[in-house]
DRENDO-1510 file (C-alpha; in Angstrom, 1 decimal, always signed):
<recs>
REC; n; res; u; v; w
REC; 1; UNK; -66.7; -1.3; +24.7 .
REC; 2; UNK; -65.0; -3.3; +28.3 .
REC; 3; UNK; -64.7; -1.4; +30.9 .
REC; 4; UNK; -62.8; -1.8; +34.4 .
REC; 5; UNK; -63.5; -1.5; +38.4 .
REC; 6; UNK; -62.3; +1.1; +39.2 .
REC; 7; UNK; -60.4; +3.6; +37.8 .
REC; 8; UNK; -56.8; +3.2; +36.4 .
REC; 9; UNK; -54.2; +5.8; +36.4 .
REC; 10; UNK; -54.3; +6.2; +32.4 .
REC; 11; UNK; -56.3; +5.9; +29.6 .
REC; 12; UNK; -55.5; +2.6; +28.3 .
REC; 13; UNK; -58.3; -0.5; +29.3 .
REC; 14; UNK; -56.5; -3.2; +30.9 .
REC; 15; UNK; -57.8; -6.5; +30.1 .
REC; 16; UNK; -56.8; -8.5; +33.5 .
REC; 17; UNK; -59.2; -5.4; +35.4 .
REC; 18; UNK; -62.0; -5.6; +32.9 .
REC; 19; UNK; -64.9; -6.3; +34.8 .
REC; 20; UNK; -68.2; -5.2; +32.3 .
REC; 21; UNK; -68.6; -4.9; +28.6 .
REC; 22; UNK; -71.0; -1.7; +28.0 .
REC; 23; UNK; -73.7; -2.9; +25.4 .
REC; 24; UNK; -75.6; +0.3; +24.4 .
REC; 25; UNK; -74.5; +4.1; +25.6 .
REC; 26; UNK; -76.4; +7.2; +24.8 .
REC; 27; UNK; -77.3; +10.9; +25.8 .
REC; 28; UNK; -80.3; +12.3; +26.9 .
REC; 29; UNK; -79.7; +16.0; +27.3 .
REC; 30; UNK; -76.8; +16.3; +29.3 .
REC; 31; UNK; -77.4; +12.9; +31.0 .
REC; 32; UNK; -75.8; +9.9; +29.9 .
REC; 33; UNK; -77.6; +6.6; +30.2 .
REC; 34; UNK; -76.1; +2.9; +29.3 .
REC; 35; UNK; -76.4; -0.6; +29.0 .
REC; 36; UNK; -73.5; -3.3; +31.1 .
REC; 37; UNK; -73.2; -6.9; +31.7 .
REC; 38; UNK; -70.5; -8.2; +34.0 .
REC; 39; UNK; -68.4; -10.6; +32.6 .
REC; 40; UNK; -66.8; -14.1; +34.6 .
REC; 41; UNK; -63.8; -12.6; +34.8 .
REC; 42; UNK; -62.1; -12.6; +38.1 .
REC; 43; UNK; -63.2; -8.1; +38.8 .
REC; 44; UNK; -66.5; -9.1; +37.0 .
REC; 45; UNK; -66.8; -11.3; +39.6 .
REC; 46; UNK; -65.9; -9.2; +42.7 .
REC; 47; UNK; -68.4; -6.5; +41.1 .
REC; 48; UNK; -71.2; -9.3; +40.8 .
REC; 49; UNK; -70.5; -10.6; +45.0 .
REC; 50; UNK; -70.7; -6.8; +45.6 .
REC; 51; UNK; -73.6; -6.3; +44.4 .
REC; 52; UNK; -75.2; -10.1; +45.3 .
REC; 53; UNK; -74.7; -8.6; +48.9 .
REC; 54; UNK; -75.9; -5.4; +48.8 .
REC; 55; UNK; -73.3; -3.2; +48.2 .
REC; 56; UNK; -74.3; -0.2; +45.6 .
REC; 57; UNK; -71.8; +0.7; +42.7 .
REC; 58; UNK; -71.6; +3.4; +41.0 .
REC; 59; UNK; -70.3; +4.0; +37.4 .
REC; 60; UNK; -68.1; +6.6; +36.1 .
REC; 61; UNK; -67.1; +7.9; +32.5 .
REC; 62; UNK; -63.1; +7.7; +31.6 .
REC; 63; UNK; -61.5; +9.9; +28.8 .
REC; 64; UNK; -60.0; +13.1; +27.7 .
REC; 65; UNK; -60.8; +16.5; +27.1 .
REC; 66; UNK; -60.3; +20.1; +28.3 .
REC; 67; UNK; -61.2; +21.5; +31.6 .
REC; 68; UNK; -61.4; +24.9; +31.5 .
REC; 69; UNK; -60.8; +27.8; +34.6 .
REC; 70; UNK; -64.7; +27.4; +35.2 .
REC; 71; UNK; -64.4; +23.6; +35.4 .
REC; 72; UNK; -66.4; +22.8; +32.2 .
REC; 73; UNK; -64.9; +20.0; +29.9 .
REC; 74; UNK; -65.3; +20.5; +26.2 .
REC; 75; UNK; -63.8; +18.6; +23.7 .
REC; 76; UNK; -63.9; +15.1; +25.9 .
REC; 77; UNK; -63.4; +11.8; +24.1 .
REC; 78; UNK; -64.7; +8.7; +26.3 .
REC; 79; UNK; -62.7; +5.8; +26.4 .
REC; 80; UNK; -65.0; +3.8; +28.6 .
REC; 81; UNK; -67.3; +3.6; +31.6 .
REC; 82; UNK; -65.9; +2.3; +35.1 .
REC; 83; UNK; -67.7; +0.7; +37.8 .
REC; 84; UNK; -66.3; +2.7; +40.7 .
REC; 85; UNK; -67.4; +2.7; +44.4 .
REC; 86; UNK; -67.7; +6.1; +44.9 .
REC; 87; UNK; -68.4; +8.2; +41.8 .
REC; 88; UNK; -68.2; +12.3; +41.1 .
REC; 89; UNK; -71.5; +12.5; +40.0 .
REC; 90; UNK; -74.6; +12.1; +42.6 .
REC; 91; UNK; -76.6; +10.1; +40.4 .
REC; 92; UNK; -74.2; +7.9; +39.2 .
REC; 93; UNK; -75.3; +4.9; +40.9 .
REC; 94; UNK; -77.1; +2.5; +38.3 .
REC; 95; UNK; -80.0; +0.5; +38.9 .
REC; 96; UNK; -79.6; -3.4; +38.5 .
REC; 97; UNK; -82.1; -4.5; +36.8 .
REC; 98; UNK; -81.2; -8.7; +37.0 .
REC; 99; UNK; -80.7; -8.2; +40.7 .
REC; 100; UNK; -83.8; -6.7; +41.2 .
REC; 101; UNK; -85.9; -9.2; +39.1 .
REC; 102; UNK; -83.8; -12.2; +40.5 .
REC; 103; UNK; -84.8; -10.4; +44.8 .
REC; 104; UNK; -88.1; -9.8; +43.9 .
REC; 105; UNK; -91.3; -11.3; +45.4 .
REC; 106; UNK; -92.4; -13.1; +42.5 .
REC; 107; UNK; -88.8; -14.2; +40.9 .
REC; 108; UNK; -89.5; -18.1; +42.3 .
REC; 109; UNK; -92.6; -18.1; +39.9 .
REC; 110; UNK; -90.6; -16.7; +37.0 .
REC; 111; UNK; -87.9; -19.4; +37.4 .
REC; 112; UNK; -90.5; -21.9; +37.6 .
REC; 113; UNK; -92.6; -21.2; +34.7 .
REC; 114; UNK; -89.4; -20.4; +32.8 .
REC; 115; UNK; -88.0; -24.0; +33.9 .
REC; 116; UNK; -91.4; -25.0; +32.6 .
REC; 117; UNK; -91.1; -23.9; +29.2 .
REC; 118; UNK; -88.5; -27.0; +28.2 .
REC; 119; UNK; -92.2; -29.3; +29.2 .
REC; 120; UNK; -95.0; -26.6; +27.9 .
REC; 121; UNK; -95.2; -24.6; +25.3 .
REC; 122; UNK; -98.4; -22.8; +26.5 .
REC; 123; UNK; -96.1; -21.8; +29.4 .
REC; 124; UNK; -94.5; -19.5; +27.4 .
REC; 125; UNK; -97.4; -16.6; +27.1 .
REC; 126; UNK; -97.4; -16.8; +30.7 .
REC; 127; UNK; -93.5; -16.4; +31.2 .
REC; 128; UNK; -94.3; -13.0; +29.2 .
REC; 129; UNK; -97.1; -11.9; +31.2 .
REC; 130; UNK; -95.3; -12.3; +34.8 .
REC; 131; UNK; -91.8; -11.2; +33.4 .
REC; 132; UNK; -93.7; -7.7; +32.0 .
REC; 133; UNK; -95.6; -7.4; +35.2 .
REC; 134; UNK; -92.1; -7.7; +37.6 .
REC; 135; UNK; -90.7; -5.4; +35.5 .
REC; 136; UNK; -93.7; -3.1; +35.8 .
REC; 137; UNK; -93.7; -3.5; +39.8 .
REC; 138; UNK; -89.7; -3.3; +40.4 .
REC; 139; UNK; -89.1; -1.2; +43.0 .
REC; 140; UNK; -86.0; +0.8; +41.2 .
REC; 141; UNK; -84.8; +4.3; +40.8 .
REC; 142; UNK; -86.6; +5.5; +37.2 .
REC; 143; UNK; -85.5; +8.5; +35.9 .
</recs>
């Protein structure tokens, strides 16, 4: 599924805004979780200098349904998943992960042992072992 920044006025995804293709969605209770990579595409790329300089996005569901006089939706039918600047939801703000691995402390061995790998095949166990052990120690958000 693409999505856009930002949120358009209508329903309909506009491929000169797409910025993200969503890879994997799914529900946990009432939370939803996903899965997006940001494409080369000229909002792609605005998202990715965004969030190269520290600027944190948020992400926010688009789609149709009824709100009733108690403001509960039922009956919605998502179209896609916007990367917004400021979302409705509090917790809305997704973590990214390749931005954290690639500002981390240890990233310059990663990217060396990884370069290493075209030289060394026994280089390759050990890509594994740091990669696992960044991901353990990233200091992100888990819910």
């Amino acid at each position: 599924m693409l999505g856009e920044a930002d949120h358009p006025d209508d329903l309909q995804v506009n491929l000169d805004r797409v910025s993200h293709i969503i890879e994997k969605m799914w529900m946990n209770g009432n939370d939803g979780y996903g899965k997006l990579k940001l494409l080369p595409t000229p909002m792609g790329n605005i998202c990715k200098t965004l969030l190269d300089n520290g600027v944190k996005l948020g992400v926010s569901s688009r789609g149709s349904g009824n709100v009733g006089a108690d403001g509960n939706v039922s009956e919605f039918e998502i179209v896609t998943v916007d990367i917004v600047a400021n979302p409705s939801a509090p917790d809305a703000y997704p973590d990214p992960l390749y931005e954290a691995i690639m500002n981390g402390r240890r990233s310059d061995i990663i990217m060396d042992v990884a370069k290493a790998i075209n030289h060394d095949t026994k280089a390759e166990k050990y890509l594994q072992e740091e990669v696992l052990n960044m991901i353990n120690n990233l200091d992100i958000r888990r819910k």
